[in-house]
N, C-alpha and C positions, 0 to 999 in steps of 0.2 A: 723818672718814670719811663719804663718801658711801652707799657699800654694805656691805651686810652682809658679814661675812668668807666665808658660803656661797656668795654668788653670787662673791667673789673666788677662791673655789678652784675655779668652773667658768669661770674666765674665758680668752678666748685672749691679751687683751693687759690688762696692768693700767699704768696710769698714775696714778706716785704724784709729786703735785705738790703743792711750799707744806710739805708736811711729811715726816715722816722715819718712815715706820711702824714697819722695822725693828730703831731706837734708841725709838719712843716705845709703840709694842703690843710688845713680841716676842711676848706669846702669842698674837695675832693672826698676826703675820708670820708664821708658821709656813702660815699658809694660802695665801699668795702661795708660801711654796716648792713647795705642795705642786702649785699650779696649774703653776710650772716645771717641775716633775719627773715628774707623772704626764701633763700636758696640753701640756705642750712649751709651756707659754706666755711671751711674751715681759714681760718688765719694762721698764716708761721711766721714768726718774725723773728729774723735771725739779725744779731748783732751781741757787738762785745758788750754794750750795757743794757739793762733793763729799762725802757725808755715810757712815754705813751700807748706806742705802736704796741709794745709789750705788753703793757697791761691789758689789752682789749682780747689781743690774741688767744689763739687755743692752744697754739703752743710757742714759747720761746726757745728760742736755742742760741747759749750764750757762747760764742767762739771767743777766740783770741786773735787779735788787732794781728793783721797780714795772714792771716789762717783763710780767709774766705774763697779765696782759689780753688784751692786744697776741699774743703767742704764743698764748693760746686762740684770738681771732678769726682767725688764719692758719693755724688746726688746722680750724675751721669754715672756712674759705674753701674750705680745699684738698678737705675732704672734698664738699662743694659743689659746686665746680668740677669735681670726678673720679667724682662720682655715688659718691663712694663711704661712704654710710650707709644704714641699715637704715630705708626708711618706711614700714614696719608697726610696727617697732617706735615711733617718732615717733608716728603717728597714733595709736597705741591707749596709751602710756604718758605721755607728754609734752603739754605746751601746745601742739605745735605746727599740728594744727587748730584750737586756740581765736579766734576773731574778735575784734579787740583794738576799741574804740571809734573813733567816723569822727571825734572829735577830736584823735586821737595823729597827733603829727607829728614827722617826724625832718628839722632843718635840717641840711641835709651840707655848707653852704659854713661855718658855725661850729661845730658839730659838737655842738647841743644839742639834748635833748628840747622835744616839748613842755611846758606846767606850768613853763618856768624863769622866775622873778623874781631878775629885774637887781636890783632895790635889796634886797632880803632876801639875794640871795647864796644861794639853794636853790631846790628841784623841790615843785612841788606835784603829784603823779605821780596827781590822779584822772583825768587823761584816759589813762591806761596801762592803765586798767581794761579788764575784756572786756565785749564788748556782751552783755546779757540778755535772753531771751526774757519773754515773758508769764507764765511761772510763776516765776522766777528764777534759770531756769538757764543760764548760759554758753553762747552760739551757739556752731558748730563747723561747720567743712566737710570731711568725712571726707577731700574730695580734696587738702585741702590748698592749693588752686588759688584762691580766695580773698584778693583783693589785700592785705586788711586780716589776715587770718589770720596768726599768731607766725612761721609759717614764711615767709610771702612776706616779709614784713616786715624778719625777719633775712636773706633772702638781699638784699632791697635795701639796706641796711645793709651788709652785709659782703663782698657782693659787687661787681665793678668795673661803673659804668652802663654803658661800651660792650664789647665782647665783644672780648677781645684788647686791651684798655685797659694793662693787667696792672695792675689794681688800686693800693691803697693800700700805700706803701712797710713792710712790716713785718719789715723785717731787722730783728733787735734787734742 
């Protein structure tokens, strides 16, 4: 679980994904109905089988076992593409004004971070680090507009480089 079951029973849309709450909490699930029933909220519960969770839900969506990535970043694309997220909520809760270091790099023609060693077969992920001010705290650009900041970052990343490209094939 990500969130606490309190912010699940004030939720409009709960997305139960990778696991089965309503087989593995029941006395949690109870907060999810309650968010159905007094908030009209919607349920999606995404996994490779139709479970419990599934059944109660409003919508299922059955992926295929190691797809689930791949379905996040085309959850992050779309809401991207359609301006459709909250950046207040981002800037004030999230890394996503965090300034990441000017040695992180993302190769898109092989599709590796930077930090990877070929002969080891692993990431040495210190350039993923955020850049520090002089006392030690983590730079930030309120606006988010900052090339190197988590959010430009991931929309270059996850987003198509020319506009109308139509992106990275991610039918699963």
């Amino acid at each position: 679980m990500t969130n606490g079951w309190t912010d699940i029973a004030n939720a409009d849309v709960i997305l139960a994904m990778g696991g089965n709450p309503a087989e593995n909490h029941p006395c949690g699930f109870k907060f999810v109905m309650e968010a159905k029933r007094k908030r009209n909220a919607k349920l999606v519960a995404v996994d490779i089988r139709f479970q419990r969770t599934a059944a109660v839900a409003d919508h299922f969506v059955q992926i295929r076992a190691g797809t689930d990535i791949a379905f996040l970043g085309g959850l992050i694309n779309y809401a991207l593409t359609n301006n459709r997220y909250h950046e207040e909520y981002l800037r004030l809760h999230t890394n996503a004004p965090f300034i990441v270091r000017e040695d992180f790099k993302f190769d898109e023609e092989n599709g590796v971070f930077s930090g990877w060693d070929e002969a080891r077969g692993q990431y040495d992920p210190t350039s993923w680090d955020y850049e520090y001010d002089e006392n030690g705290y983590a730079r930030v650009d309120p606006t988010m507009q900052h090339p190197r900041s988590v959010f430009q970052l991931m929309k270059k990343i996850l987003l198509p480089v020319h506009p109308g490209a139509g992106g990275p094939d991610l039918r699963l």
